[in-house]
N, C-alpha and C positions, 0 to 999 in steps of 0.2 A: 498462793503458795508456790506458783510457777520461780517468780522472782527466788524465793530461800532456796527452792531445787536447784537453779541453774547457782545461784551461788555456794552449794554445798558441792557441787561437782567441782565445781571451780575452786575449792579449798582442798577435796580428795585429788585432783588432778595436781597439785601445787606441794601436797603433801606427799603424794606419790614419787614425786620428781625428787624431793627432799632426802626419801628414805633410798633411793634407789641409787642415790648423789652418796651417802651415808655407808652402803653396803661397798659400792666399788672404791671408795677410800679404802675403807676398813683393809679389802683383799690385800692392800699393798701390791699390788701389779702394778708395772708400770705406769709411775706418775708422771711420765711421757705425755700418758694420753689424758691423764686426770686434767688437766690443765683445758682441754680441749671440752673434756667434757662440764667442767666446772661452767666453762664459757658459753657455752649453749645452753645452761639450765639461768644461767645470769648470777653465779657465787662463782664466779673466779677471782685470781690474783687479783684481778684491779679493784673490782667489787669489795672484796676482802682488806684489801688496804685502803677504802675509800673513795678510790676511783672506779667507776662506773665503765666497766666493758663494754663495746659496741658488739649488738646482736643486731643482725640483718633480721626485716621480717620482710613479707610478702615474696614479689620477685625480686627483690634485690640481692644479690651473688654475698653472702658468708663472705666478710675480709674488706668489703668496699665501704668504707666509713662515709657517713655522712659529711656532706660537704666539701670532700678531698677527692672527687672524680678524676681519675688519671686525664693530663693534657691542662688541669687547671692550676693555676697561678694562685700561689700562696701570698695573703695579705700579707704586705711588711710587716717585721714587728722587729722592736727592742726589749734585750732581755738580759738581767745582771751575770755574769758569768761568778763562781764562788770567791774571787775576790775582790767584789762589787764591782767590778769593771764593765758597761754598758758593752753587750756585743749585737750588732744587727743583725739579720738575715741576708740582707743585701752585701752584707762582707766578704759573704759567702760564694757572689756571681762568678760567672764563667767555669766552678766546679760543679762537679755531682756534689748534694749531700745527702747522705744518709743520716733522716734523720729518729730519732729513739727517744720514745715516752717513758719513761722512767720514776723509779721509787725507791729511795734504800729503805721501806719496811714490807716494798714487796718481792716475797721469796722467789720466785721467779725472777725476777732483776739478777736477784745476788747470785743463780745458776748459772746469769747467762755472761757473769762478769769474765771469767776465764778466756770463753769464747769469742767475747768482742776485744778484749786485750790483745790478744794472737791474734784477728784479724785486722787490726789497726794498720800493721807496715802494709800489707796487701792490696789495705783497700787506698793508703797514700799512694802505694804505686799506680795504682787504676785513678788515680787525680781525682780520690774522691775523699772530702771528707767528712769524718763522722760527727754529729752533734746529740749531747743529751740534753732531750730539756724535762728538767726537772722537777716533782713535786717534794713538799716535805723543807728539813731543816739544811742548811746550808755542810755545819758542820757534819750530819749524817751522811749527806753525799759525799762530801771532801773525806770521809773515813771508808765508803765501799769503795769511791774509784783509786784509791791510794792502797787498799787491800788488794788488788787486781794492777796496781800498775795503768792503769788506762788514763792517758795523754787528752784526750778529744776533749773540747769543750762540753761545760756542764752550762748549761744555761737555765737561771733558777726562773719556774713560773710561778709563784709567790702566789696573789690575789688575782693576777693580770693573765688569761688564759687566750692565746691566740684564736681568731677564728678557725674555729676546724680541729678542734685538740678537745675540746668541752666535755666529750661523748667517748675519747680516746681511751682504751685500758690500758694495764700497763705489765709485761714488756711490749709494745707493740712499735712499730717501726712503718716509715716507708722511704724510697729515694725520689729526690727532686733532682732535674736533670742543672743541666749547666746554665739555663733561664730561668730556673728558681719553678719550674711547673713539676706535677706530682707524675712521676713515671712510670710507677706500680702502684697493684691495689694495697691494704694495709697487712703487712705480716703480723701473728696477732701470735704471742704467746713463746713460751723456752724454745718452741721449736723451728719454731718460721722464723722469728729475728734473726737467728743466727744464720739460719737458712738463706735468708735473705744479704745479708752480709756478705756471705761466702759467696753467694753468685755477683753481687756487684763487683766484689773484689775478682772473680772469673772472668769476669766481662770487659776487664780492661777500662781504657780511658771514657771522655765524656762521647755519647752516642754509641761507641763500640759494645756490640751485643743487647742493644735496646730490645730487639724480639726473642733473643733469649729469655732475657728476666720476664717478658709479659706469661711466659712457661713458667714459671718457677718448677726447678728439679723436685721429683721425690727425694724424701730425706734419705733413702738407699743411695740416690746417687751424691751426696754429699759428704766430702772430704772429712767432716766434723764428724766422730764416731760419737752416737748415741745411744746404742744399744748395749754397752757393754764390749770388752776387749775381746776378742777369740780365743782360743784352745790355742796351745801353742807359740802366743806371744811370753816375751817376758813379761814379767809383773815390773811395773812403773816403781821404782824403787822410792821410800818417804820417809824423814825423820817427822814423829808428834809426837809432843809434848803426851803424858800419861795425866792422869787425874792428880796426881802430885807433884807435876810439874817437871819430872824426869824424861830425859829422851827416849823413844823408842824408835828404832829401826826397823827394816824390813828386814835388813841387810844381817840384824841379828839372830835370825830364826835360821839362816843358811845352813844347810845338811837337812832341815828338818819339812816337814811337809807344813802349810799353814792354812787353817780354814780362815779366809778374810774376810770380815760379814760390815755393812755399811748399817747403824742405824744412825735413830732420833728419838730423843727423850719422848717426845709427844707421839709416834707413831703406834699404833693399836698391836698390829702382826709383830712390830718388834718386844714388843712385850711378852706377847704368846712364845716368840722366838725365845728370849732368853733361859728360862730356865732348862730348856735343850739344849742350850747351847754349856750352860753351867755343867748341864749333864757328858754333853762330848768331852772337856773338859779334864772331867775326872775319870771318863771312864779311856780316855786313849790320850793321855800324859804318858804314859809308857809305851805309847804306839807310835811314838815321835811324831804324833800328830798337835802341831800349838793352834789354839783360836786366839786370833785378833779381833778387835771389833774395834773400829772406826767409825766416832758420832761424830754428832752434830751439835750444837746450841753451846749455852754455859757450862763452868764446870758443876756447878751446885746443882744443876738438873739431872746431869751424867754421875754424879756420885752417889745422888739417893737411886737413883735407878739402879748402881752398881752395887750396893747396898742391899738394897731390897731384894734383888735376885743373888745375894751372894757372890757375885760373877771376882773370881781368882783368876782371872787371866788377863791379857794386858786391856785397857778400855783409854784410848788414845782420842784427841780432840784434833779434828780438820778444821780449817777458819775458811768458814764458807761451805762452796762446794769443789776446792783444791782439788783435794787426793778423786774426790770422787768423777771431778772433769776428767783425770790423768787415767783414769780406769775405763772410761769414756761411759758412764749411767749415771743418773741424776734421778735414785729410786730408793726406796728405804723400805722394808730389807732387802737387801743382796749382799749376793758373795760368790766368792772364788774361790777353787783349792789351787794352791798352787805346791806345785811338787819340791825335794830336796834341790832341786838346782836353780830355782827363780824363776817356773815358768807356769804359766794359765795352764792346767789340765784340763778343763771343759769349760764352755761356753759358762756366762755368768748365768749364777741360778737367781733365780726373783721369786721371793715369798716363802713361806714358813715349807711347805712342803720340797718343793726344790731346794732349799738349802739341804736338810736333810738328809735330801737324797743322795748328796754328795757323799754322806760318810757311812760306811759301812753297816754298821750297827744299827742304824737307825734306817736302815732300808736301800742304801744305796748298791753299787755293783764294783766297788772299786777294789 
């Protein structure tokens, strides 16, 4: 009976991990960190699109992928670029490059498209450049990096997987110096790529600031706003498209205060959110108070949604995570009040209760 015990443990411990993976989705708090945690239970982004995340066990250091030891040289490999034009590794000599594991079916990728687009020129000027090499259809990648604008080579891994990539998740990342050796450990996830990016593009040419990067900054000290815009900034002004295909502005609420709330068809809290929100809605239309809501996904998923909760006020579609890079949060739900004149009143609220709290009536102090 010892054998079924230890394996009944071993199914509550796995279970436990599952329901616990289950409850901190659900909060909608910062899916910053969900990514992180997704990773260490082994269901994250890559897992989730098929690829297999790399989890450090024993003492091996969280972030150091199998096989890719900083100081070691990357097997040559050739690889078709999206219009089947063979490109090498070796093309690449005498630059840094930065290179990115990639997926356009995973959500993570498509967060962090923004971010690597804007640090493109940057990191050219630091003679460094960027390569994705990629899983998945040809034409799906040729459609995220053309929604982003992003230049860098896409290099497709089809069947043919380099050594050292086999075990890789995906966004994950790291730089090879100007001899083609690995010069950081692996940045794994929305937050470290970019992180990662932004310090290579800091550091200047090939060699300059090598013992920076082996630091890699806290995400506080990086240039890339993740948390959400401050009190006090203006709001990032946007035209989208509505559920019928009409434009909506920001620029049209002007004089009027706007509650801006970010969902997604599939998230759980935004659900719970909406019919409070239907409710602010109707009850402070005459308070010149407008709610916007900015989703996510197709429009046939945002209209039964908008449907379902009755929602009368504007429900506008971002391609991607656009508007919501330009706000600087990559969370669902949040929101901002911004006042009659275009500007962030208080820090971004994250989750059913802090949104809320923003509006009077419903608890807030304003």
């Amino acid at each position: 009976m010892k054998p079924l015990a230890a394996a009944s443990r071993a199914a509550l411990v796995a279970g436990g991990g599952l329901v616990l993976y289950q409850v901190v989705r659900q909060q909608g708090r910062m899916m910053l960190r969900i990514d992180e945690l997704e990773r260490l239970l082994g269901v994250g982004g890559g897992a989730r699109d098929g690829h297999i995340g790399h989890v450090a066990h024993g003492s091996q250091a969280v972030g150091t992928p199998v096989g890719l030891p900083v100081g070691s040289a990357l097997e040559p490999f050739t690889l078709p670029d999206l219009d089947g034009n063979d490109v090498a590794l070796e093309s690449f000599r005498g630059r840094q490059v930065l290179v990115v594991n990639w997926s356009p079916t995973c959500t993570f990728c498509d967060r962090i498209g923004a971010d690597l687009a804007e640090l493109e020129p940057r990191l050219a000027e630091a003679g460094t450049a960027m390569v994705l090499l990629a899983h998945g259809e040809v034409e799906a990648n040729r459609a995220l990096v053309e929604r982003y604008g992003l230049k860098s080579p896409v290099l497709m891994l089809g069947e043919a997987n380099p050594a050292g990539f086999q075990s890789l998740g995906t966004p994950s990342g790291f730089l090879l110096d100007a001899d083609g050796k690995v010069a950081t450990t692996l940045a794994i996830g929305a937050d470290q790529v970019p992180l990662l990016a932004n310090d290579v593009a800091d550091a200047g040419g090939p060699g300059g600031g090598e013992k920076r990067l082996r630091g890699m900054r806290n995400l506080s000290e990086s240039r890339l706003v993740r948390d959400g815009l401050k009190a006090g900034t203006p709001a990032p002004p946007f035209t989208l498209p509505d559920l019928d295909g009409h434009p909506v502005s920001l620029e049209d609420f002007k004089g009027r205060r706007v509650l801006l709330t970010f969902s997604a068809p599939d998230c759980g809290p935004c659900d719970t959110l909406a019919p409070e929100l239907v409710r602010i809605h109707r009850d402070h239309a005459a308070n010149n108070l407008a709610v916007v809501m900015v989703g996510r996904g197709d429009v046939d998923e945002n209209r039964q949604k908008a449907e379902k909760f009755g929602m009368e006020f504007p429900v506008v579609l971002q391609e991607g995570w656009k508007v919501s890079r330009d706000y600087g949060i990559f969370a669902t739900p949040v929101a901002f009040l911004i006042d009659e004149h275009g500007t962030i009143t208080h820090d971004v609220a994250t989750g059913v209760e802090d949104i809320l709290a923003l509006v009077p009536a419903a608890g807030g102090t304003e």
